[in-house]
N, CA, C and O of each residue as an XYZ file, in Angstrom:
636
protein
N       0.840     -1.173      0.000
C       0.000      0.000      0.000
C       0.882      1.232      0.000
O       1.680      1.551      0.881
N       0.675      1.726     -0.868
C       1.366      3.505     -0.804
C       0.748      4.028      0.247
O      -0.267      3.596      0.794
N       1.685      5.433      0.660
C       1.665      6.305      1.559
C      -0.004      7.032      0.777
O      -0.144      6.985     -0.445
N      -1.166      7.679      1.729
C      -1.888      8.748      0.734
C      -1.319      9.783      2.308
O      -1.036      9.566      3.486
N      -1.414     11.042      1.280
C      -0.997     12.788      1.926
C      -2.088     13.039      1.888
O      -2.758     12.728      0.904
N      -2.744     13.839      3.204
C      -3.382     14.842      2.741
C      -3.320     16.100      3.651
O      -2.928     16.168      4.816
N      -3.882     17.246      2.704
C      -3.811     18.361      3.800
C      -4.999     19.207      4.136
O      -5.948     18.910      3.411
N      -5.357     20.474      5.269
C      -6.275     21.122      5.305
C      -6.028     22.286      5.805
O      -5.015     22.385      6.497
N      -6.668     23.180      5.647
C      -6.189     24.379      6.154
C      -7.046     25.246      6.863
O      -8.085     24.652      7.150
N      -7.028     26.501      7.290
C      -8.252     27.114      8.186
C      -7.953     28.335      8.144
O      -6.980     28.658      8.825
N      -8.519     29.202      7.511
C      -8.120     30.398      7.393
C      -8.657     31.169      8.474
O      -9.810     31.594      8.555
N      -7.534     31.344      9.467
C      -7.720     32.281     10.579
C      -6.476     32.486     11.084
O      -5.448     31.923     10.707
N      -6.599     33.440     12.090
C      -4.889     34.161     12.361
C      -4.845     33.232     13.569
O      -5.886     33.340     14.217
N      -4.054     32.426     14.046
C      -2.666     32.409     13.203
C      -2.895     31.294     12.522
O      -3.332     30.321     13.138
N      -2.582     31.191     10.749
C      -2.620     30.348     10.101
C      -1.922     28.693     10.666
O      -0.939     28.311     11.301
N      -2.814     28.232     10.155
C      -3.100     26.849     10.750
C      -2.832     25.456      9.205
O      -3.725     25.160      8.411
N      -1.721     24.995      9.195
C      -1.792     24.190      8.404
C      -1.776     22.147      8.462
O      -1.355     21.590      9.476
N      -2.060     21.690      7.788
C      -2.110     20.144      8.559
C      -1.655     19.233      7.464
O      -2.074     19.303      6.309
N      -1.074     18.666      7.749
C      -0.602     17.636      6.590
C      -0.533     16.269      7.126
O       0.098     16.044      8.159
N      -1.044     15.498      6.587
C      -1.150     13.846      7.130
C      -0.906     12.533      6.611
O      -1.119     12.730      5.414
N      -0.730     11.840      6.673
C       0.015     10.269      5.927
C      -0.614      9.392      6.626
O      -0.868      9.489      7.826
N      -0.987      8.190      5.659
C      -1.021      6.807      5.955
C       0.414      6.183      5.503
O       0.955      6.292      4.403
N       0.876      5.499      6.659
C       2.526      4.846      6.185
C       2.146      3.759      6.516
O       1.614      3.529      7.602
N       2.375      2.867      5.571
C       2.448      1.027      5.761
C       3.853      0.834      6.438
O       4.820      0.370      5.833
N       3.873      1.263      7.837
C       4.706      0.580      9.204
C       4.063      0.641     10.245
O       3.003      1.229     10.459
N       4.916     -0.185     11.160
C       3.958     -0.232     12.334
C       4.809      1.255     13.126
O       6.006      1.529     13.036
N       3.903      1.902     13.763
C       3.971      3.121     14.948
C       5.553      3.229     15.810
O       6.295      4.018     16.394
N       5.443      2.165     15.492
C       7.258      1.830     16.716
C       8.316      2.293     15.602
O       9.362      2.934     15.704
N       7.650      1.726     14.492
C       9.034      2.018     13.404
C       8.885      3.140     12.564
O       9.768      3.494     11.783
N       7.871      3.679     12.686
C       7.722      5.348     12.375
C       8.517      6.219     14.003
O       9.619      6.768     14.024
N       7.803      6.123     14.873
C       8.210      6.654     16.179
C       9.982      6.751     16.317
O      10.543      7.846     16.360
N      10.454      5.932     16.356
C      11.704      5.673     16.280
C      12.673      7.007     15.694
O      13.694      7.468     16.205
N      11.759      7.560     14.083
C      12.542      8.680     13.834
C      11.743      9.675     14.136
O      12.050     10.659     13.464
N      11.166      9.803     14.594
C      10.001     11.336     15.259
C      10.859     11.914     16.397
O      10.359     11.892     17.522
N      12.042     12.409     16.245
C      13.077     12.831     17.440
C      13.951     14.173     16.281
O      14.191     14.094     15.076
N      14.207     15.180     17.157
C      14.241     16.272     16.476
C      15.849     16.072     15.811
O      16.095     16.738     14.806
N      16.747     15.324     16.264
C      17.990     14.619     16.305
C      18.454     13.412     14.686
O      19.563     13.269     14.171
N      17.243     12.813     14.325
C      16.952     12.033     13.976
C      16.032     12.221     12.597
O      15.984     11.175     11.949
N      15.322     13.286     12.034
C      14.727     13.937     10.748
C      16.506     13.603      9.942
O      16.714     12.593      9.269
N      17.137     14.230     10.100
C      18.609     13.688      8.998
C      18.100     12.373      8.577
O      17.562     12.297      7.472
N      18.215     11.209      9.404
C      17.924      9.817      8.617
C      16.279      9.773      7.824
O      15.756      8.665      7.701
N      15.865     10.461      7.543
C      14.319     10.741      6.767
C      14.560     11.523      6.019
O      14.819     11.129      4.882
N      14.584     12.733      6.254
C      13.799     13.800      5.336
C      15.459     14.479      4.370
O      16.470     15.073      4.743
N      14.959     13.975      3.059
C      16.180     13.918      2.553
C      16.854     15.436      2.398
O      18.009     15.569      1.993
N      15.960     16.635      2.785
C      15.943     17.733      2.406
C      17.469     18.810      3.510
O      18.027     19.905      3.455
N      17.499     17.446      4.438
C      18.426     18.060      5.708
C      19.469     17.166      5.562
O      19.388     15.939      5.503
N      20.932     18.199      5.484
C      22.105     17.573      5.176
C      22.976     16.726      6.160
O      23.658     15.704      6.236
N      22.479     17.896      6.926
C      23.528     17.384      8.772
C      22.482     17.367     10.081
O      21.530     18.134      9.945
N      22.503     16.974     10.721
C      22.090     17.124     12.197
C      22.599     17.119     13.579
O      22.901     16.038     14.085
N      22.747     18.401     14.352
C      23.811     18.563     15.372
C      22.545     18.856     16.511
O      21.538     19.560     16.439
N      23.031     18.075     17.465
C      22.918     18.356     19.017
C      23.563     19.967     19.979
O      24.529     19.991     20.742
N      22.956     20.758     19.728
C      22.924     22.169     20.564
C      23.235     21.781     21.568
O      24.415     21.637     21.889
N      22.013     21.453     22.487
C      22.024     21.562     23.640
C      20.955     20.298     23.783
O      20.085     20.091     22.937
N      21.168     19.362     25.143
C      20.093     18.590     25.688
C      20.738     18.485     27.371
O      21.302     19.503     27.770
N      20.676     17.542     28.130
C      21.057     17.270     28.935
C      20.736     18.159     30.358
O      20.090     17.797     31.342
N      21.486     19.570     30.081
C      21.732     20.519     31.057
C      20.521     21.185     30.974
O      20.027     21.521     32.050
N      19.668     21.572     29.526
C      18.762     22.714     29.431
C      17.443     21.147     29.359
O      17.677     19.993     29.001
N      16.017     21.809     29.891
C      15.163     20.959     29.378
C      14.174     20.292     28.606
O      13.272     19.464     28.727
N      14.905     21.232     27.500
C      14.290     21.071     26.030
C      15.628     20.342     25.431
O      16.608     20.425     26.172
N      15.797     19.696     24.299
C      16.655     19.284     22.664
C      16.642     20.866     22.114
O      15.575     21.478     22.168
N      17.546     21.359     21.714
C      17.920     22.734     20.441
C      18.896     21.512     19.536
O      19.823     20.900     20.067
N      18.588     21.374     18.493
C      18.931     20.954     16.729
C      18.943     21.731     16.180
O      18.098     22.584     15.909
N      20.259     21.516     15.819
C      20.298     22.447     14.272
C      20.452     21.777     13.225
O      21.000     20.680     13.117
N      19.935     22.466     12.360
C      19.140     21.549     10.868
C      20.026     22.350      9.943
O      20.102     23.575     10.041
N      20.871     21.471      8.810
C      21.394     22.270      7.847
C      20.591     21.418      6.678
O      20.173     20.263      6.587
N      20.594     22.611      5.817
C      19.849     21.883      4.888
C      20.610     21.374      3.321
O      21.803     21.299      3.029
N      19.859     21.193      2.823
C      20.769     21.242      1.116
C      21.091     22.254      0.439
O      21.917     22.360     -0.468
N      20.475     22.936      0.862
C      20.426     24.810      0.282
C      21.104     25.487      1.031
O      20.881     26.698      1.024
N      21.793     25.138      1.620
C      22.954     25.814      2.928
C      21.979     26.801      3.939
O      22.547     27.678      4.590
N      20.454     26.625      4.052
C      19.762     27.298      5.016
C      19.794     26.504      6.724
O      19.125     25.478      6.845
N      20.521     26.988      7.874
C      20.237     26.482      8.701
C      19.726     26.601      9.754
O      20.414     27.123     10.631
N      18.459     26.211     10.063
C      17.290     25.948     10.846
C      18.118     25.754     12.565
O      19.197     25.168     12.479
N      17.761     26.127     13.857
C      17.579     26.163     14.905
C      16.459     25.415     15.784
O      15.955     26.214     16.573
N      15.950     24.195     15.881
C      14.854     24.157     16.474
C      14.679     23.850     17.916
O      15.607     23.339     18.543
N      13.736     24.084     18.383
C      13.982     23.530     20.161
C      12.375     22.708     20.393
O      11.372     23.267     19.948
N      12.287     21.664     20.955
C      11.829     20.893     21.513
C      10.807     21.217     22.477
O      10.911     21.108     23.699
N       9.819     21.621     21.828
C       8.221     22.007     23.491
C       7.899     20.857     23.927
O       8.023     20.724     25.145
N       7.559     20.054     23.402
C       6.762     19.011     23.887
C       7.584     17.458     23.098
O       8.218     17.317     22.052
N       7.057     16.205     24.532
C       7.779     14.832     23.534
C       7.126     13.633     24.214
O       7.590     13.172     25.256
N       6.318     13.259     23.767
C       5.332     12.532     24.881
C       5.646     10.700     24.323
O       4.724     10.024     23.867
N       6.751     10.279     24.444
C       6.575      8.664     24.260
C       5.320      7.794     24.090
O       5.119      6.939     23.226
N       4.381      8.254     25.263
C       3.145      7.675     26.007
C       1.914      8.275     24.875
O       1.052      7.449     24.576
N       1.796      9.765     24.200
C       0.799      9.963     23.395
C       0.958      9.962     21.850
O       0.188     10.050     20.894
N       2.510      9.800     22.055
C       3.238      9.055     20.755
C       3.076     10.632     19.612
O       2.822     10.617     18.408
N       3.315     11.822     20.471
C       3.549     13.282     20.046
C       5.033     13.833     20.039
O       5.966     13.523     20.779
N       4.982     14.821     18.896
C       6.052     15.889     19.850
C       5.574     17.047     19.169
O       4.751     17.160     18.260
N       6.519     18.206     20.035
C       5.954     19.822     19.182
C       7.507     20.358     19.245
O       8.376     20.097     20.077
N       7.569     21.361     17.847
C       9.393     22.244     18.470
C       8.797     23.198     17.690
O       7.794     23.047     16.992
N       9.624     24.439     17.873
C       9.918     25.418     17.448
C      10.803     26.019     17.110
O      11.700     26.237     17.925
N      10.918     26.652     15.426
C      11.760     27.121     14.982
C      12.317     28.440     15.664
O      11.601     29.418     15.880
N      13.952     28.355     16.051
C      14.292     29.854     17.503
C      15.349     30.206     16.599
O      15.793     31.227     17.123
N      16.099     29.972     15.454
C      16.941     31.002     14.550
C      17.401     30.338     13.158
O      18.250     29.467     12.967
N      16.650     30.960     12.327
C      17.146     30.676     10.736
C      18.169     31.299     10.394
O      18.186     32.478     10.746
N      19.374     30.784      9.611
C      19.909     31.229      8.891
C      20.575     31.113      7.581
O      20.986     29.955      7.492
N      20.874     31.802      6.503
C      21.285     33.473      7.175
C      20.508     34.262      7.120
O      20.711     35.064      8.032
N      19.485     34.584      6.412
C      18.596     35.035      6.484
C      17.419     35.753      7.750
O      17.023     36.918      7.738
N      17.131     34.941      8.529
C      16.530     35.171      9.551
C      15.225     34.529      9.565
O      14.866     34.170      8.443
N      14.458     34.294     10.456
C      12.940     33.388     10.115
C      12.288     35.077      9.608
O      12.660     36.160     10.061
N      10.956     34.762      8.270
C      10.699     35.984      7.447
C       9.181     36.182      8.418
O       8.502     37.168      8.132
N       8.738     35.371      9.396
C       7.655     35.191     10.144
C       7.886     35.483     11.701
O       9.083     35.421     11.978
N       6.967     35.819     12.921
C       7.474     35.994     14.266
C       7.457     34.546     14.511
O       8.526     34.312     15.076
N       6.741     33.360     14.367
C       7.091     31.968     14.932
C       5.971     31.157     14.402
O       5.019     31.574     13.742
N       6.250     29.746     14.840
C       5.645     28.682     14.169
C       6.050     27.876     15.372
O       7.142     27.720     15.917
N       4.542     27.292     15.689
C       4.860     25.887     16.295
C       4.499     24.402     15.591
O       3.341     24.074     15.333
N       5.606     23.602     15.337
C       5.291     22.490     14.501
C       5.077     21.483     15.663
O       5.684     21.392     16.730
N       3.779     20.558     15.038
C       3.365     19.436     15.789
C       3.406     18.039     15.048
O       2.790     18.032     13.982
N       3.989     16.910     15.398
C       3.630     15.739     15.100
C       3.332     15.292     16.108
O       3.628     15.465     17.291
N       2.026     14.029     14.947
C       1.099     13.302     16.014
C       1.323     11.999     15.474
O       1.445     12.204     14.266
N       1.468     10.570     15.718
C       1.047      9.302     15.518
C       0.548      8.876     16.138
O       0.630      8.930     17.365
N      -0.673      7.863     14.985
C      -2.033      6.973     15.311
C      -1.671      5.806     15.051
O      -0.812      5.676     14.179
N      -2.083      4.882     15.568
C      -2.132      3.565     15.291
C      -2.689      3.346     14.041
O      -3.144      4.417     13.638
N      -2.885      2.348     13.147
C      -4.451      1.993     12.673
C      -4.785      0.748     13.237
O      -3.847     -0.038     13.101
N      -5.667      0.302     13.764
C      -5.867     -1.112     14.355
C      -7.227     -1.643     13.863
O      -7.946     -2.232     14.671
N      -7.613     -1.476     12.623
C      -8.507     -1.825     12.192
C      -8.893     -1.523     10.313
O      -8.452     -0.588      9.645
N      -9.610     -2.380      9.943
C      -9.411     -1.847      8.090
C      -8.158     -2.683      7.080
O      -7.274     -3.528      7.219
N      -8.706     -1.894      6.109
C      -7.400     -2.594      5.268
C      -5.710     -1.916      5.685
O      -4.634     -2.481      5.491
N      -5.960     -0.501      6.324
C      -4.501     -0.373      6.327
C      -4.416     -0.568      7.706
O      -3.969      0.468      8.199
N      -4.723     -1.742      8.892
C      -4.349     -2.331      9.938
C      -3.034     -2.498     10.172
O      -2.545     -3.261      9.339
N      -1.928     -1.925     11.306
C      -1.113     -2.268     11.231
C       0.050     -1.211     10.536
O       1.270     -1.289     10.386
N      -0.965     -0.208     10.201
C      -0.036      1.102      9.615
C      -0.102      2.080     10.562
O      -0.537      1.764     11.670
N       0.355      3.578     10.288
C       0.155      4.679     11.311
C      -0.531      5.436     10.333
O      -0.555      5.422      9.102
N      -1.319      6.385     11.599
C      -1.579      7.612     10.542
C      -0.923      8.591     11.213
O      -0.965      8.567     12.443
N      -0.181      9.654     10.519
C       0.670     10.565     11.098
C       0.330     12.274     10.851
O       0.262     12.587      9.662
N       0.181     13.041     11.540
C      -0.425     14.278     11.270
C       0.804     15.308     11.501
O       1.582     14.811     12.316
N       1.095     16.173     11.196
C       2.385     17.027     11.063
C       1.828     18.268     10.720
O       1.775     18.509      9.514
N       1.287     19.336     11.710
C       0.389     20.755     11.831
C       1.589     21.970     12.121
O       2.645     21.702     12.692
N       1.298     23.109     11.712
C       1.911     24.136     12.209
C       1.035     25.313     12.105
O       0.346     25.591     11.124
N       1.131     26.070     13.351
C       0.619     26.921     13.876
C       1.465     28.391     13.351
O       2.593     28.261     13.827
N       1.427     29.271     12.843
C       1.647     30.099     12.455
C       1.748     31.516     12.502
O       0.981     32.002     11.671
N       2.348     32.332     13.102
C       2.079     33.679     13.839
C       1.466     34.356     12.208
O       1.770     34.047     11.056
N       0.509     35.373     12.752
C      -0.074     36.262     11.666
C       0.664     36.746     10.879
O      -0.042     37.410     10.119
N       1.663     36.817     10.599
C       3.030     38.627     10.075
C       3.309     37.079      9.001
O       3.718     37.446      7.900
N       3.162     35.315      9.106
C       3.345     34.633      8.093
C       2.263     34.835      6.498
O       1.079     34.795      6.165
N       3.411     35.026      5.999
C       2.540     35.611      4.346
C       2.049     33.878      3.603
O       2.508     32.755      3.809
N       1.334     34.198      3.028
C       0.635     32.873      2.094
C       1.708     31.827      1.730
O       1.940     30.626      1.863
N       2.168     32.811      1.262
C       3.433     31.696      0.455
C       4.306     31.355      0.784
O       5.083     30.829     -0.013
N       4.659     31.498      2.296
C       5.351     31.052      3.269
C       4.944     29.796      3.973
O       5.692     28.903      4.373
N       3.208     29.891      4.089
C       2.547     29.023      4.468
C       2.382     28.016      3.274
O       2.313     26.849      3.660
N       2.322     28.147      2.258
C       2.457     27.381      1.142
C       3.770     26.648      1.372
O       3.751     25.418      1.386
N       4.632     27.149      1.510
C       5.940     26.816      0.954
C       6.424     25.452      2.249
O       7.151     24.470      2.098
N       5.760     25.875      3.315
C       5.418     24.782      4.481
C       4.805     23.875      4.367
O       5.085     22.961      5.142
N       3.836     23.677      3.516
C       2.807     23.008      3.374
C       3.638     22.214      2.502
O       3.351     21.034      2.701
N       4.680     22.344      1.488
C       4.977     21.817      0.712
C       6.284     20.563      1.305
O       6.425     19.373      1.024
N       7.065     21.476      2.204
C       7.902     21.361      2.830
C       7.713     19.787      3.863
O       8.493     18.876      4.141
N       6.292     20.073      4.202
C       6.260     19.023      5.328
C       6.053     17.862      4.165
O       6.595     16.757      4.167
N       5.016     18.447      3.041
C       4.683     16.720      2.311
C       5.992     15.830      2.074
O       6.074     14.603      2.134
N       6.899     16.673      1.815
C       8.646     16.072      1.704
C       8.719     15.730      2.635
O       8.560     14.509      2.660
N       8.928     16.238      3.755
C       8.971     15.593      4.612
C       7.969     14.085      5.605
O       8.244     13.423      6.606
N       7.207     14.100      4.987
C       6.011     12.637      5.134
C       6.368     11.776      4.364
O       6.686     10.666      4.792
N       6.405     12.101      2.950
C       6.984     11.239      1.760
C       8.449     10.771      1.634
O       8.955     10.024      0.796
N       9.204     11.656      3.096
C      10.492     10.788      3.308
C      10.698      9.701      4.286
O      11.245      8.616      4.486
N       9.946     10.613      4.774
C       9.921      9.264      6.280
C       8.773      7.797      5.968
O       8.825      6.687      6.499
N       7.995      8.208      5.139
C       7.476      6.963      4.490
C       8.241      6.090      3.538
O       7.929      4.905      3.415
N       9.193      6.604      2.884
C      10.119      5.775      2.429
C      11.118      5.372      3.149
O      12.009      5.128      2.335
N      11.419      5.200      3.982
C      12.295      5.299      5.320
C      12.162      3.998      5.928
O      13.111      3.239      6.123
N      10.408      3.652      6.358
C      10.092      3.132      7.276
C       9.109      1.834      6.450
O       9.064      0.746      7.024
N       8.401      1.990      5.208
C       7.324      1.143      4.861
C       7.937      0.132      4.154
O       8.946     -0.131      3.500
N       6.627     -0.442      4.671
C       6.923     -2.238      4.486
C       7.285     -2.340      3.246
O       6.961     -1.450      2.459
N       7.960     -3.342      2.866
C       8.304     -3.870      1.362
C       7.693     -4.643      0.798
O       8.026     -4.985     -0.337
């Protein structure tokens, strides 16, 4: 079974975007790379992945370099093993600078335990969006994450 994407949107401040996957793996072997440390082995779009800070502070800060020599800052809100979530936030782009005041990105994994795709996840990947984000920024996210679903589904699904 192929991965299906889909997305939805809600036009209100602060823009709200959602993007979602069915992946033919089981939840453990999607979960596994849902760690802010750990997008390098998925999402082919990120070149390197470095450890900032963990340990001492009580969030993860990653920094994300990408293929385009843009590198991303993110820090770690939320990481729930048990609801099989996490949330981070982007805290310094460069070189450029983030062109928006902030974004909180969320992933979620579902089981499926029932149906023909039994035994798969469904995975939801939302970002919350401060107002001052222009359309095509939010577009360009929207686009951003499907790469990013469509990597980690090749990553992880059954053969």
């Amino acid at each position: 079974m192929d991965s299906k994407i889909t997305s939805t949107s809600i036009a209100a401040a602060p823009p709200l975007i959602n993007e979602s996957a069915v992946i033919n793996a089981s939840l453990s072997s999607v979960w596994r790379l849902v760690k802010l440390k750990e997008f390098v082995n998925f999402y082919t779009a990120i070149s390197k992945s470095e450890l900032v800070s963990s340990a001492n502070e009580e969030k993860d800060i990653v920094r994300w370099t990408f293929q385009d020599g843009t590198v991303l800052e993110v820090k770690e809100e939320e990481y729930s093993t048990e609801k099989h979530y996490m949330s981070f936030n982007i805290i310094k782009c460069e070189p450029w600078g983030l062109p928006y005041t902030g974004v909180l990105s969320t992933i979620h994994l579902y089981p499926i335990t029932s149906g023909f795709a039994e035994g798969s996840t469904f995975i939801q990947w939302s970002g919350y969006y401060s107002a001052d984000a222009s359309a095509d920024m939010v577009q360009d996210a929207r686009a951003k994450r499907r790469e990013g679903l469509a990597d980690l589904a090749k990553a992880v699904e059954k053969k």
